[in-house]
C-alpha positions as CSV (number, residue, x, y, z in Angstrom):
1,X,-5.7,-20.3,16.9
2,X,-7.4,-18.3,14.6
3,X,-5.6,-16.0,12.1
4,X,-7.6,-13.0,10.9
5,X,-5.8,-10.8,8.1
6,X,-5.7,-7.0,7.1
7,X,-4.7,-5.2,4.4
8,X,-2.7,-2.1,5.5
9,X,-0.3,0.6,4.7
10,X,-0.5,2.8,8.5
11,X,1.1,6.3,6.6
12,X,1.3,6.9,9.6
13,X,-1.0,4.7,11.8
14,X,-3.6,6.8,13.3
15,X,-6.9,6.3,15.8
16,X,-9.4,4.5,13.0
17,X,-6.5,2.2,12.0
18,X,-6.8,1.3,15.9
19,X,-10.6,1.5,15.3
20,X,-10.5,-0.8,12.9
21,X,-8.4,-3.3,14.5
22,X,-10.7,-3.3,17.7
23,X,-13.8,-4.0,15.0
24,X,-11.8,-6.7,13.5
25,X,-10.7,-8.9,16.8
26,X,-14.3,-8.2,18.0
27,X,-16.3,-8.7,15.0
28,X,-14.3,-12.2,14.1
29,X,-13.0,-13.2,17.0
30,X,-9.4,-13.7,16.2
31,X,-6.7,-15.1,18.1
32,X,-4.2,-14.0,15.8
33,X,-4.7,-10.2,14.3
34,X,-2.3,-10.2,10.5
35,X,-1.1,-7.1,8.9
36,X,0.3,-7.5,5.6
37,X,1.9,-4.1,4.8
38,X,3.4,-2.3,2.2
39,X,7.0,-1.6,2.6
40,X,8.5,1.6,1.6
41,X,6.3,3.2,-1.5
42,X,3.0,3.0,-0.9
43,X,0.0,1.8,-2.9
44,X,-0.8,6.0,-4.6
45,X,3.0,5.7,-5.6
46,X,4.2,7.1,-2.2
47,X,6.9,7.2,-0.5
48,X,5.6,6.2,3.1
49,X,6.4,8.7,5.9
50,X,8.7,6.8,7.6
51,X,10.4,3.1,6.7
52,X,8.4,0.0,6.9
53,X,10.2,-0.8,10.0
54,X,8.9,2.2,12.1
55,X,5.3,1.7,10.7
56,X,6.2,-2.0,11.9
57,X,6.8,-0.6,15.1
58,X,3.1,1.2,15.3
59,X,1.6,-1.8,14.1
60,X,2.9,-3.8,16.8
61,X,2.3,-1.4,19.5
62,X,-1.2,-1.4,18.5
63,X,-1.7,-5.0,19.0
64,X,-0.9,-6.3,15.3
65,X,0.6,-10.0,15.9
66,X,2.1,-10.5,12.8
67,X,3.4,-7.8,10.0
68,X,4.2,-9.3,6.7
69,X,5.6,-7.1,3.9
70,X,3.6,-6.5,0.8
71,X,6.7,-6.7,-1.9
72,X,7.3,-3.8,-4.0
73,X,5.7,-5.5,-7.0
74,X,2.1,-6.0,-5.7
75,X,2.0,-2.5,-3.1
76,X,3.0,0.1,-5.9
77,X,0.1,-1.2,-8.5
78,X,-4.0,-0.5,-8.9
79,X,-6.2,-2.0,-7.1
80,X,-6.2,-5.2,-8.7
81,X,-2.5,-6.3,-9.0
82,X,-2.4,-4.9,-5.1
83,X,-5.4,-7.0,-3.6
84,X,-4.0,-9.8,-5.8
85,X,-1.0,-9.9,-4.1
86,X,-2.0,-9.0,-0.5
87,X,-4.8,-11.1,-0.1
88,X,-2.9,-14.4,-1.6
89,X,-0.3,-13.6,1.1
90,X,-2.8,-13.9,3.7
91,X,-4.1,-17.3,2.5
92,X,-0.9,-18.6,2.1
93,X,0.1,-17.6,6.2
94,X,-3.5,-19.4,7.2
95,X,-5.8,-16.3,7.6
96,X,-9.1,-17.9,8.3
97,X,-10.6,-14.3,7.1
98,X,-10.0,-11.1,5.7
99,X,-11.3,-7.6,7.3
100,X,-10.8,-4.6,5.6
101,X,-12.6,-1.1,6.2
102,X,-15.0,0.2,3.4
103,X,-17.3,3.4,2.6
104,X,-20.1,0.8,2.3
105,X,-19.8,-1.3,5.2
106,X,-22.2,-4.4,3.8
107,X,-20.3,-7.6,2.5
108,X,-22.9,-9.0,0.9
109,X,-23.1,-5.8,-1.3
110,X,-19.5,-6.7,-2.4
111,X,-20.2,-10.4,-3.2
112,X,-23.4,-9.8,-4.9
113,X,-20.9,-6.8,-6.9
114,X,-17.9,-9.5,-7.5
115,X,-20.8,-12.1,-8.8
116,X,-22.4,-9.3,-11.4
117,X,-18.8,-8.8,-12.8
118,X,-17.7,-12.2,-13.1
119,X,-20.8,-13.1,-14.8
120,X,-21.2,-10.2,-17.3
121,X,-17.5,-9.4,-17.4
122,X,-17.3,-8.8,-21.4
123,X,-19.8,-6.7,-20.9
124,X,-18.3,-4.5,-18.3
125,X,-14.7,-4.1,-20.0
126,X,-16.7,-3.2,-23.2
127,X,-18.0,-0.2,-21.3
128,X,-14.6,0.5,-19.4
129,X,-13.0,0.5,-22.8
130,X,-16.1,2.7,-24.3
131,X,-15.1,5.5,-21.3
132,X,-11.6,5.3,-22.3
133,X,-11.8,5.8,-25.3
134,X,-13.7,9.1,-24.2
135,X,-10.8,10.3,-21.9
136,X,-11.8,9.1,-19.1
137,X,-9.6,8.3,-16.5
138,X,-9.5,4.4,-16.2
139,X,-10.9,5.1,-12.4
140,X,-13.5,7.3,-13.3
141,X,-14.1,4.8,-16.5
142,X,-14.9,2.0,-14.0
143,X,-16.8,3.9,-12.1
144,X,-19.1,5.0,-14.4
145,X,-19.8,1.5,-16.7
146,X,-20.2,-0.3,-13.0
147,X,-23.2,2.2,-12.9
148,X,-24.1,1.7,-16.5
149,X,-24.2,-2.4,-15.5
150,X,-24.4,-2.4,-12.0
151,X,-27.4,-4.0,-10.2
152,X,-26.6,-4.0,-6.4
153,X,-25.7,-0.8,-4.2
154,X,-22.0,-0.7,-4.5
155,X,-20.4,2.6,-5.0
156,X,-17.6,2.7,-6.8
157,X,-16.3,6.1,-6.7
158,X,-15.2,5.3,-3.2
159,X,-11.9,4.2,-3.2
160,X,-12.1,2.1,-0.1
161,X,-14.8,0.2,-2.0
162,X,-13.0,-0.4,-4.9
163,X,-10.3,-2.0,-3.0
164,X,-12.7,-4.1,-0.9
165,X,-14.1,-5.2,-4.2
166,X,-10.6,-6.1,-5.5
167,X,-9.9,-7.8,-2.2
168,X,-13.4,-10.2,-3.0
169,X,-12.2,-10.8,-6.8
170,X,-9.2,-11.8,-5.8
171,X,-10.7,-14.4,-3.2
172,X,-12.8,-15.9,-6.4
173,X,-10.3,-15.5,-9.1
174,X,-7.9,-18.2,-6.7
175,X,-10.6,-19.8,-4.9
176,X,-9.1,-19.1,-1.7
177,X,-10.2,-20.1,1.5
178,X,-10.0,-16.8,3.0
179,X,-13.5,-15.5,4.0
180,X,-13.7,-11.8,3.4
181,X,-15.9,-9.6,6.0
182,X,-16.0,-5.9,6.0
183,X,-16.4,-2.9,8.3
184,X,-17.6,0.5,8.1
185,X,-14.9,3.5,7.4
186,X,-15.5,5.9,10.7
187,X,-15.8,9.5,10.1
188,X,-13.1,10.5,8.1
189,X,-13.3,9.8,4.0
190,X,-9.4,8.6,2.3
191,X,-8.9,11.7,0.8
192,X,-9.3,14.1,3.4
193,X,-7.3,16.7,4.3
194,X,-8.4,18.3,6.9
195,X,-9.7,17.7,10.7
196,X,-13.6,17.6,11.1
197,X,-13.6,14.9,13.8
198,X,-12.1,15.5,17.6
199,X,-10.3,12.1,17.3
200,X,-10.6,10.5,14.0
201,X,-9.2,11.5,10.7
202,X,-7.2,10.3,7.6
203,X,-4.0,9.6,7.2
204,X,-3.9,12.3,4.0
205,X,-4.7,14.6,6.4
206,X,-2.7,13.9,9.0
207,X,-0.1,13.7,6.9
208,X,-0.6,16.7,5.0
209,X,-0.5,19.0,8.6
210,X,2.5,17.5,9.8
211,X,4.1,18.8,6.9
212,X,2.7,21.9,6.8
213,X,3.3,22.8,10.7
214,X,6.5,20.3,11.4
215,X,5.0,19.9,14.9
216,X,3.9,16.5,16.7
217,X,1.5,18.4,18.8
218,X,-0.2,19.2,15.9
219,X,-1.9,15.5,14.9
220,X,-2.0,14.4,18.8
221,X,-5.7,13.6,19.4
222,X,-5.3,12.0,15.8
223,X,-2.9,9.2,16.5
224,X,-2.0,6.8,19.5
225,X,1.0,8.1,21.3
226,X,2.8,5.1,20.1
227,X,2.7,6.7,16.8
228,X,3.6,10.0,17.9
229,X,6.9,8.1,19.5
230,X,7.6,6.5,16.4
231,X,7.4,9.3,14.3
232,X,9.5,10.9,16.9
233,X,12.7,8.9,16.8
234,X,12.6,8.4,13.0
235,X,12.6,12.6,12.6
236,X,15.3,12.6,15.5
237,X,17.6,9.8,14.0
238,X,17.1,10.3,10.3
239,X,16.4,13.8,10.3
240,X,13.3,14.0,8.1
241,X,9.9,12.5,7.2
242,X,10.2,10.9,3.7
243,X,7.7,13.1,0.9
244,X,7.8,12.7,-3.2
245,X,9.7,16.3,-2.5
246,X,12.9,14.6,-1.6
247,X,13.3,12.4,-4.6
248,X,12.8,14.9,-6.9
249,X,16.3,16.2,-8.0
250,X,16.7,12.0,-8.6
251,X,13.6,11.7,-10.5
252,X,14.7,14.7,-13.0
253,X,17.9,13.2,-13.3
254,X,16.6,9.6,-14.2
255,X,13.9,11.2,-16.4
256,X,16.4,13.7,-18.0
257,X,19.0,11.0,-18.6
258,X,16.4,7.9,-20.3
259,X,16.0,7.6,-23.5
260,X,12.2,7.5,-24.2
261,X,13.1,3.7,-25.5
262,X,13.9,3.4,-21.7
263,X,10.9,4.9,-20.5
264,X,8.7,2.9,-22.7
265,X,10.1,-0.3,-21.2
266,X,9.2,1.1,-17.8
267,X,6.1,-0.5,-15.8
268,X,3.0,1.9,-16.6
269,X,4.6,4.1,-18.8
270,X,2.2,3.5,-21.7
271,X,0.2,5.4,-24.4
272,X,3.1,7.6,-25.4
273,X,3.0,9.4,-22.1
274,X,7.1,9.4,-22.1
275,X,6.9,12.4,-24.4
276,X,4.9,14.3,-21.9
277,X,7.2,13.1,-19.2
278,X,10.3,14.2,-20.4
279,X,9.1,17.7,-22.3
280,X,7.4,18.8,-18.6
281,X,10.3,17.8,-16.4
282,X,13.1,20.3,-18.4
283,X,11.0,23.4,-16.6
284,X,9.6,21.5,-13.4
285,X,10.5,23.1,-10.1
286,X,9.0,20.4,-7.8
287,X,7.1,17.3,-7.7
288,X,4.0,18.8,-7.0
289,X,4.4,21.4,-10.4
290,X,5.6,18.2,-12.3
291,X,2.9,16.2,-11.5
292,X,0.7,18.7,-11.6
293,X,2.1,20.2,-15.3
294,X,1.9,16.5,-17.0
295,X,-1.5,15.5,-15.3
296,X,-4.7,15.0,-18.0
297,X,-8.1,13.9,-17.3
298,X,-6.4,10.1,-18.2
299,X,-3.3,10.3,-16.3
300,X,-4.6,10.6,-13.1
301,X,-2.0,12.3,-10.0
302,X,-2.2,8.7,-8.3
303,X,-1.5,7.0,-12.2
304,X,1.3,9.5,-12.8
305,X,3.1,8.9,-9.2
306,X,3.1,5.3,-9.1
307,X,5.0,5.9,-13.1
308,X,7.4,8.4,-11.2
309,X,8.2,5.4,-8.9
310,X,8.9,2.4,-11.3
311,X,11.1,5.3,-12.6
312,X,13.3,5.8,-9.8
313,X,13.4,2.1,-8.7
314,X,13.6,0.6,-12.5
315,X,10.9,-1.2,-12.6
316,X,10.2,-2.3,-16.0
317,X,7.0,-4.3,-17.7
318,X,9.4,-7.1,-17.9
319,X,10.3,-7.7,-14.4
320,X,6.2,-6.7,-13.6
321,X,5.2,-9.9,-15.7
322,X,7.7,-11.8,-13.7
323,X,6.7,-10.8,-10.3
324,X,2.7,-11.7,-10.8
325,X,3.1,-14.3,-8.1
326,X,3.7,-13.7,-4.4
327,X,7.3,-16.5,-3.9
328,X,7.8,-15.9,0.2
329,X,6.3,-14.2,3.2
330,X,8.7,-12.1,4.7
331,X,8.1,-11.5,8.2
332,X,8.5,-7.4,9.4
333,X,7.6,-8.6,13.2
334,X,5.4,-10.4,15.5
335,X,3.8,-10.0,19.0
336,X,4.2,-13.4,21.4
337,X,0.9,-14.5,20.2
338,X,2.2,-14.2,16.5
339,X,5.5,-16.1,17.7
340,X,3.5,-19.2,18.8
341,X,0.6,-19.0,15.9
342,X,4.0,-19.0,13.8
343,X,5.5,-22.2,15.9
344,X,2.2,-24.2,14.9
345,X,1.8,-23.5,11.6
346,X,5.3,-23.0,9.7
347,X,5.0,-26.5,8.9
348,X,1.8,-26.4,6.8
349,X,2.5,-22.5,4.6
350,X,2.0,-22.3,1.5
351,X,5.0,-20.3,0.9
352,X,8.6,-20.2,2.6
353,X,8.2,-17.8,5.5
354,X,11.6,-15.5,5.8
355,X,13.0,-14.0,8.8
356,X,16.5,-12.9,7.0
357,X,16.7,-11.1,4.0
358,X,19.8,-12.7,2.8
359,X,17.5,-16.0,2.1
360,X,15.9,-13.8,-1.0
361,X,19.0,-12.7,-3.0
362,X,18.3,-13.6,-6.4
363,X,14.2,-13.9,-6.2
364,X,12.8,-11.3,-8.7
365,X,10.4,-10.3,-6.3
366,X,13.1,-9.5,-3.9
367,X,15.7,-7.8,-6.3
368,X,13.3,-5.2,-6.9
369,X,12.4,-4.3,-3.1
370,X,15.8,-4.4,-3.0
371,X,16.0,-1.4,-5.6
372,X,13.3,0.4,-3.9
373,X,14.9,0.2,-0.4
374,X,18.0,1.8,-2.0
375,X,16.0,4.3,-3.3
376,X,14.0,5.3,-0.6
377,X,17.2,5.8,1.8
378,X,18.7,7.8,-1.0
379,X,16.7,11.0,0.3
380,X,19.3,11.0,3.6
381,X,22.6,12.4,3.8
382,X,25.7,10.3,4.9
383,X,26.1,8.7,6.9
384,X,22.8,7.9,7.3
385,X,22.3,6.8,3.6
386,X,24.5,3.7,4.4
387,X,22.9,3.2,7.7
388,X,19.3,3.0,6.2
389,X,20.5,0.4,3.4
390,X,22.2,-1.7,6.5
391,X,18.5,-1.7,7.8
392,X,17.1,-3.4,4.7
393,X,19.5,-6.3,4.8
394,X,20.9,-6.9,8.6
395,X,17.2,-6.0,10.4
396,X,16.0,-9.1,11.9
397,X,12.0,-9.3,12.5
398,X,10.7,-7.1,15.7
399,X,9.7,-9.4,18.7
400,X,6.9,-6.9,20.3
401,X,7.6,-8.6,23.6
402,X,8.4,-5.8,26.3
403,X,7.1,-3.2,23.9
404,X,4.1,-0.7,25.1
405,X,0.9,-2.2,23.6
406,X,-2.2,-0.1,23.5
């Protein structure tokens, strides 16, 4: 059987996730379709929608096989640290290749890319470093010394691109097996936020009107129905759709109650930023004025969120060096097909595969996705608090066997 991995984070799973998936069985012929996920903050510094389980759930429906979970330590990171982690996940379950969506659609644009920078890489982090020091943010810095250096037609102000590209380093830097093949975004750019196609758009924007109108209806022709069910039954059992909003009163507390010692220790807290933190949150209303009161032309929104979380869950520089190397697979669920790929190739992983959480107490990796899955179930009420920490230990994987695949 042939194993065909993606990199996803489906906040929420929408039509050109499906899109996507359809290119990728087609386009590579796999037996097997991979997800490996991020569980519940996302890669921006997100909370995701719903939990990693309902998102499961969608992936499943829409004719995923197998949904790994991207720990905590490699899914709430830039590009690098998150491809790094991702992609050596997939090599180490037996993906034969990698497909992941990108604003430029040509592989051979991103290998000829990854070769430029790993033969002239002094040169390029000389220019990074030269933006920098300018006040650039460190996106925009790479951006503009890749077209300083660059000698192929790779665009990296695209942030699909940049990730692709972090995906092909990552291949290299290991020398993994894993061969990685690209498809073109459809119609709708990352950071939309608003509808301009009848069927297709991003998940920022579908997110984004869900909030604003509260209604299902409203992002129908935008996501499978599948989705729309999912979403459904998380709003009717837990009450509400996780946003940055709801861990706000906990992320004043934590940053009102550090010392700036504290905050220094924290992962990505660096430069003296603390000071800016924790003069800004005294007057701060909401995330959003927060965010949007301690944001430079350095600290990005995205750089300033993903701070916010190692906050809340504690994630410190110390635990971040220890974590640098994926230690398990934990599996989130798996279709028949990815029960019997599983049954043939358990033997030969590269890494133990888990199906109970309780195997992981005491891996660093797993202590901290522990702290984040307390955090993210602190934004409900009792006793639904308890019941969403339950989830995290006692949930055993999904079987998709029975469920409505589409």
């Amino acid at each position: 059987m042939k194993a065909v991995g993606v990199i996803v984070e489906y906040n929420p799973f929408h039509n050109g996730h499906r899109y996507h998936l359809q290119e990728t069985r087609e386009k590579t012929g796999a037996d097997c379709l991979v997800a490996v996920m991020s569980g519940n903050f996302l890669q921006r510094g997100e909370p995701a929608i719903v939990s990693k389980w309902a998102r499961a759930k969608m992936a499943l429906a829409a004719g995923v096989d197998l949904v790994i979970e991207l720990p905590y330590a490699f899914a709430v990171q830039a590009a690098e640290r998150f491809a790094d982690g991702a992609v050596r996940l997939l090599d180490a379950l037996g993906c034969e290749e990698l497909c992941f969506g990108s604003e430029s659609g040509d592989i051979a644009a991103f290998l000829a890319a990854a070769k430029t920078l790993f033969a002239q890489k002094e040169e390029f982090d000389a220019l990074v470093r030269a933006e920098l020091q300018r006040g650039q943010s460190f996106p925009k810095a790479n951006a503009k010394a890749w077209d300083q250096l660059r000698s192929v037609p790779l665009d990296l102000a695209q942030p699909n691109n940049v990730l692709g590209l972090a995906y092909v380093k990552a291949i290299w830097r290991h020398k993994l097996s894993i061969m990685p093949r690209t498809i073109p975004r459809l119609a709708a750019g990352y950071h939309d936020e608003s509808f301009s196609h009848p069927s297709i758009a991003s998940a920022t924007s579908v997110r984004k009107t869900l909030r604003q109108t509260g209604q299902l209806a409203s992002i129908a022709p935008y996501v499978p129905p599948t989705t729309l069910e999912q979403l459904r039954q998380y709003r009717q059992t837990y009450g509400r759709w996780h946003d940055w909003e709801a861990y706000f009163p906990l992320l004043k507390y934590r940053l009102l109650t550090a010392t700036k010692e504290e905050l220094r220790r924290t992962a990505g807290i660096e430069e003296g930023v603390e000071h800016r933190l924790k003069e800004k949150i005294t007057v701060a209303e909401t995330f959003a004025s927060f965010i949007a009161a301690v944001k430079t032309k350095r600290y990005t929104w995205t750089r300033l969120q993903r701070m916010c979380a190692h906050v809340l869950t504690n994630f410190t520089k110390e635990e971040q060096t220890k974590t640098s190397d994926p230690t398990y697979i934990r599996l989130l669920g798996m279709s028949e097909t990815g029960r019997r790929y599983l049954q043939r190739v358990k033997k030969e992983l590269a890494l133990p595969l888990i199906t109970k959480a309780a195997k992981l107490n005491g891996d660093p990796l797993y202590e901290q996705e522990k702290r984040a899955a307390a955090v993210y179930a602190a934004a409900l009420p009792e006793p639904l608090y308890s019941a969403a920490l339950k989830e995290e230990y006692a949930t055993i994987p999904i079987y998709a066997s029975g469920m409505e695949r589409k």
